[in-house]
Structure formats: C-alpha cells, structure tokens
N, C-alpha and C positions, 0 to 999 in steps of 0.2 A: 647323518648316517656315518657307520663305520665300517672301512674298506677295511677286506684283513687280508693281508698279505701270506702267502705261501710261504713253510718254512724253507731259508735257503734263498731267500730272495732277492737279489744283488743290489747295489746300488742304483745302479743305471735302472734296472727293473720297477725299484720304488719312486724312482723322479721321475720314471715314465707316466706311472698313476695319478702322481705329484698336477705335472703336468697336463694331463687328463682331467685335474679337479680344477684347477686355473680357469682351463677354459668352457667350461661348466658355470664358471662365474664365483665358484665356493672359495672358501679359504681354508687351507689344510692345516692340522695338527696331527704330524705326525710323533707317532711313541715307537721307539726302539725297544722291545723287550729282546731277553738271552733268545731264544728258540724262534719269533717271527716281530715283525713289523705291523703293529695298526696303525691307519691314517684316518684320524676323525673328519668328518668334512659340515663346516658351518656356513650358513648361507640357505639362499631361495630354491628348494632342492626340485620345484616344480618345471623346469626347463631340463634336466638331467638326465642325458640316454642313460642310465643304469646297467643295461644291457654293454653300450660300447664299453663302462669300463669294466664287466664283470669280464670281458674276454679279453682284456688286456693280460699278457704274461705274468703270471705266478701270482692273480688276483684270485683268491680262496674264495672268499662270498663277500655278499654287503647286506650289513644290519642297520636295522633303522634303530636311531636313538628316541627312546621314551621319554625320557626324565625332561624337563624345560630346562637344565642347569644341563648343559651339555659333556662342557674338558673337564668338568668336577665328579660327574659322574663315574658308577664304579661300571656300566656300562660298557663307557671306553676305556678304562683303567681298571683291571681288578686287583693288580697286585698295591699293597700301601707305598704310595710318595715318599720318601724322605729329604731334606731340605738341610744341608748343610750350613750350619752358621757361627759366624766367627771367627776369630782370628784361628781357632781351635779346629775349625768344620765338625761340629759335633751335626750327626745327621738328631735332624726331628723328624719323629715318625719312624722309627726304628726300633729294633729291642729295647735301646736304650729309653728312659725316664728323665726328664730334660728339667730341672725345675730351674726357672728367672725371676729374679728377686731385687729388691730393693727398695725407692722411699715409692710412694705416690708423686715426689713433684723433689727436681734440683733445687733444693734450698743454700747451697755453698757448696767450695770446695771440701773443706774439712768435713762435713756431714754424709756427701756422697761417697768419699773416698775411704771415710771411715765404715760406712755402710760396706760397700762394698768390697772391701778385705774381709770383711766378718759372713760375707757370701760364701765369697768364692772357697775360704776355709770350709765350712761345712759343706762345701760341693756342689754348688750351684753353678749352672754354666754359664748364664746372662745374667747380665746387671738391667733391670729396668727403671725409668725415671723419665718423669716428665719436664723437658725444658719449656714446650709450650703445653700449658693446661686451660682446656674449655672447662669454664665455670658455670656453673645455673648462673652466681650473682654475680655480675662486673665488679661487685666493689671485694669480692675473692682475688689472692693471688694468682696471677695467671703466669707466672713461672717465668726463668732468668731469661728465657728467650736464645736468642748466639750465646751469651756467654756461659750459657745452662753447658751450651750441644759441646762446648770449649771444654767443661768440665767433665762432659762425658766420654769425648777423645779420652781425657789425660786418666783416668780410672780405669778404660780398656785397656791403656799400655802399661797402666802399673798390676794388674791382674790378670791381661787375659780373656776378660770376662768379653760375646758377646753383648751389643748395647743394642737396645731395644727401647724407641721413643715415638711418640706420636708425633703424626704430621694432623694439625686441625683444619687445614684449606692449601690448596693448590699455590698460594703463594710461599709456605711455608716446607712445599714439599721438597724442593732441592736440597736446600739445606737441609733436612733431616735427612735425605738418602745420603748427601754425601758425610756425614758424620756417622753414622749409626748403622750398625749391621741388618736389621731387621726393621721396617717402616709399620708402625703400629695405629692401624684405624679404629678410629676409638668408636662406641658402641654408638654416639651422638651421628656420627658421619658414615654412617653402615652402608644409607641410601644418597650419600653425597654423589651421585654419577661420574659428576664430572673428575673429582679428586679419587675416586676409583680407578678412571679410564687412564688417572696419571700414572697417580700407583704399576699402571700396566706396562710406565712404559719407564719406572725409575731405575733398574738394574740391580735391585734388592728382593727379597724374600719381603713381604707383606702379610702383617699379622693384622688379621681382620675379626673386629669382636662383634659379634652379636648386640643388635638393638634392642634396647629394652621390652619390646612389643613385636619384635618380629617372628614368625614363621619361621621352622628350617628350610622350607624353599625361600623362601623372601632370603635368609640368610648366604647358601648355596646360592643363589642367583647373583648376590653383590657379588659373591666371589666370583664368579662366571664373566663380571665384568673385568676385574683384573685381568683371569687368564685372557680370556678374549684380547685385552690389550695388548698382549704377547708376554706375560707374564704369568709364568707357571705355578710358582714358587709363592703356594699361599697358606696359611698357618689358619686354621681357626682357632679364635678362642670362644668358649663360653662363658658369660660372666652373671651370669644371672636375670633372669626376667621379673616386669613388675605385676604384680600381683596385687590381692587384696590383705596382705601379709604386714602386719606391723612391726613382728618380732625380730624381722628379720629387713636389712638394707632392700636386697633385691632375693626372689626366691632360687635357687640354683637348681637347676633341673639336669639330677646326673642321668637320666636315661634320655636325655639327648646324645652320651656316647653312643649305645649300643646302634640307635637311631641313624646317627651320624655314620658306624662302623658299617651301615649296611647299603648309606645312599652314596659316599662320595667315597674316594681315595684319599685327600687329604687330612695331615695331620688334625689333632685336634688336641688342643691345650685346655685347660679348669682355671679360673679365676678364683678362689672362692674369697680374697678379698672383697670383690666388688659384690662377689654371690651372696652374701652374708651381713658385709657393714661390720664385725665384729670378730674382736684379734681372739677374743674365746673360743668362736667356733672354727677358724679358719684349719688347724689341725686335724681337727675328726674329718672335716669334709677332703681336705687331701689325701687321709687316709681311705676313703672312700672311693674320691676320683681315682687316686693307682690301681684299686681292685677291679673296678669298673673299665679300665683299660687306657684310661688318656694316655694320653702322648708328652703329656707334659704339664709344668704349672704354670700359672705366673702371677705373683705372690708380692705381696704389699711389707717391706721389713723397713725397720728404722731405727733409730742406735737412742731416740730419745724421744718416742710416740708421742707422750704427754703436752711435747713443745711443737709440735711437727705443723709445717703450713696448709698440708691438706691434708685429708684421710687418719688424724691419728686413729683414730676410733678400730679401726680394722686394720693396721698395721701391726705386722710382729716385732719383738726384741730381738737383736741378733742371738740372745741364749736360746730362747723360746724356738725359733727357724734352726738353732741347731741341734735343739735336741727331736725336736721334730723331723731332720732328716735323717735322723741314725733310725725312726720307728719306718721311716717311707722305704727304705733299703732293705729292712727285713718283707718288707709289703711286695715292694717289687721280684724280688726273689723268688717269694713263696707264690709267684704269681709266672716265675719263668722269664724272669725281666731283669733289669741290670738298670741300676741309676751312678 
C-alpha cells in the first residue's frame, strides 16, 4: 500500500508514519517529491490497523498497490526516475538521450582504449565491455577477468566515460561494483535471485536486461528484487527476445517502451546489438528506439569487428557509431530531447 502524506508535512510527522509502518511489521519506502511525501509500505499488510495510521497527523489517504512489481511501479512513483552515472553524473532517464558503447568483451588495453576515445568523441557517455563474459560454449573466451576491470578503471580516467560491466554471479560481484559505475545483469542471470538480492545491496545503479523468454512482469519483478534489497537505482535494458525468427539474432520488441512508459518509473535503455545480431541493422533500429522514447542505448562498437573475440557480427565501426550519432541528435531533437 501507499500512505500519501499531506502537503507540508514535516519531518517528525513522516518518521512518525515511518514508525507506525515499523510496527505494523512492513518495511517502508519512502519517496520525497517537490510538493508531498509517499511512503510505500511492503510486507503482510493483513495485521494492519489502516485506520490507526489513516489518522496519524498530515496522513492524506492510503492506496492499495495493484501491480505485483510494487517500488517499480508507476503506482508509487509517477513522475520518471533518473539515475545519475559517472564520473560526469549524467542523469539516465531524463531529457537527456544517454547512448553506451563499446566492444562486446575487454580484449586488451590498446583495443579498449582505442575503442573507447572513438566513443566518447562522437558523444557517448559510457563505455561498456565485458571483463567477465558468460558464454553458451566454455571452450568461448570468457574475458580478461581483474585485469579486464584494471583496464576498464584506466579508460574512465583517460575519458570520462561512465564504465558499465557485468557482474555473472555473486562471487564476481564486488569486484565489479567496485570498479565500474553501473553493475550490468546480463539477460542469462535476470532470475539469478540470489545475485539480484546482492545487486540490492552493492551501492551502484544496476542495469538489468531482459531474459530471453521473459514476460514484462517477470522482468519488473527482477527488478523489484533489487529495489527491495535497498536499491533504487535500476536501468532497464531491453535486448531482445527469442522468437521463431531466423533472420535476425533475437527479435527486439520496441513496443515494450510505450508498455514499459506506462507500468514502471524506471529508465529504460534499447540494446539493438543483441536485438538484432547484425551491425547492418543496428542504426535504423536506434533510430527507431529514440522516436519511440528510450532512455537510452547501449550499443556494441569495435575499432576492428572482423578480428573481434566475441559479438563481431553486430558490432559497429567507430565511423559507422559516429556517423550514426550525428542522425540520433537530429532524432532526439525533433522529438523535444537532447542527447
């Protein structure tokens, strides 16, 4: 349920609620807006005077939450989240058009680094790259591991850029919080529970992808497990689902934004690398995803696809990603947006 506070409502008056929800048994999530105060309250709500706290001071009303995805919901939240990240704090989920770029997987210094100049020139705010990569085959490179996360430090400092990397199990996850601005759950471990509930509790923004086969609530719900953990600060991305589709990697489904724009608050990023499989179509479908409204991309580039350890195939040229954002900046524009 959600307690809505009176506008004007003091501090002492919202810990009083606070407290009120404590002993009730619930766990509070409180939201600060400009003009009033919600306190979301999750938990066994069947024990619950609702009455005692409807008449606690400068308690407005209490609404029951529908949705099974509760602090994701627009529900409890109507206005859009944005998530600061970065050395830069560039907010995601804002006017702003946020594209993150880079290889599929840290293959060397010299490759990310060169990649990653060739980003941040054409105006990309993140650098993404995988130091640990889950493969279908074991006998696949499965990425430089620490000295990936080593090289991905040293390319934020020479650029700026946001680093954005996966964490693939809960052993792995510290060392990725503490290197990397953004902790990215790869579409494999969507229903990982347990490496979610961590996610909740690593002190990073958490970008979480969409499983191949899952549902938008099944989606929302992972996420539900972060916040729950006490972690706010969650990125969807969409990458595409599997289909009966040959022509394409995975099929990308862009009316999962609008869908998206009307269940939850949180940002929501377009993959169309992984959506696609293929560095031909990856352009038209960006230009798609900005008119359709994402939040953002996050986009597969490489300075030499053809040699590349994982993903060449759907990988762009750093020409190809730059001239592709000079058309995405007329897109966002003509759309009331700014990248």
């Amino acid at each position: 349920m959600i307690i809505v506070m009176k506008p004007g409502a003091t501090k002492e008056q919202i810990q009083h609620v606070i407290d009120l929800v404590h002993d009730f048994g619930l766990k509070d999530h409180p939201i600060y807006g400009t003009d009033r105060t919600v306190i979301a309250c999750i938990g066994d709500k069947r024990t619950v005077d609702k009455g005692a706290i409807e008449n606690a001071p400068m308690v407005e009303q209490i609404v029951p939450i529908l949705a099974p995805y509760k602090m994701a919901s627009t529900e409890v939240k109507q206005t859009r989240t944005e998530i600061p990240i970065g050395p830069k704090q560039f907010p995601v989920g804002g006017n702003k058009v946020g594209v993150i770029a880079g290889p599929c997987a840290v293959e060397g210094r010299d490759q990310l680094l060169r990649t990653a100049d060739a980003v941040a020139a054409a105006g990309a705010i993140g650098l993404r790259g995988g130091a640990y990569k889950p493969r279908t085959s074991p006998y696949s490179f499965q990425g430089m591991r620490e000295e990936g996360l080593k090289i991905l430090e040293a390319a934020r400092d020479a650029t700026g850029l946001a680093i954005v990397t996966e964490a693939i199990g809960i052993e792995s996850l510290d060392a990725v919080a503490e290197a990397s601005d953004v902790v990215q759950i790869g579409a494999r471990n969507m229903q990982h529970y347990p490496l979610l509930e961590a996610a909740g509790r690593c002190g990073k923004p958490v970008m979480l992808k969409r499983g191949p086969s899952a549902h938008l609530d099944e989606w929302l719900l992972a996420a539900e497990y972060v916040i729950n953990a006490g972690n706010s600060q969650v990125i969807l991305c969409e990458r595409g689902i599997r289909t009966f589709e040959t022509y394409v990697r995975n099929t990308l489904p862009l009316a999962a934004l609008p869908a998206l724009r009307r269940r939850t608050h949180l940002p929501v990023l377009i993959d169309p690398s992984h959506g696609t499989g293929h560095a031909y179509m990856v352009p038209n479908m960006c230009q798609a995803a900005v008119a359709a409204g994402a939040d953002g991309l996050l986009l597969e580039v490489h300075h030499d696809p053809e040699h590349a350890l994982s993903d060449g195939a759907q990988s762009m040229t750093p020409a190809a990603f730059g001239e592709m954002m000079n058309m995405l900046k007329r897109i966002a524009k003509a759309i009331g947006r700014e990248m």
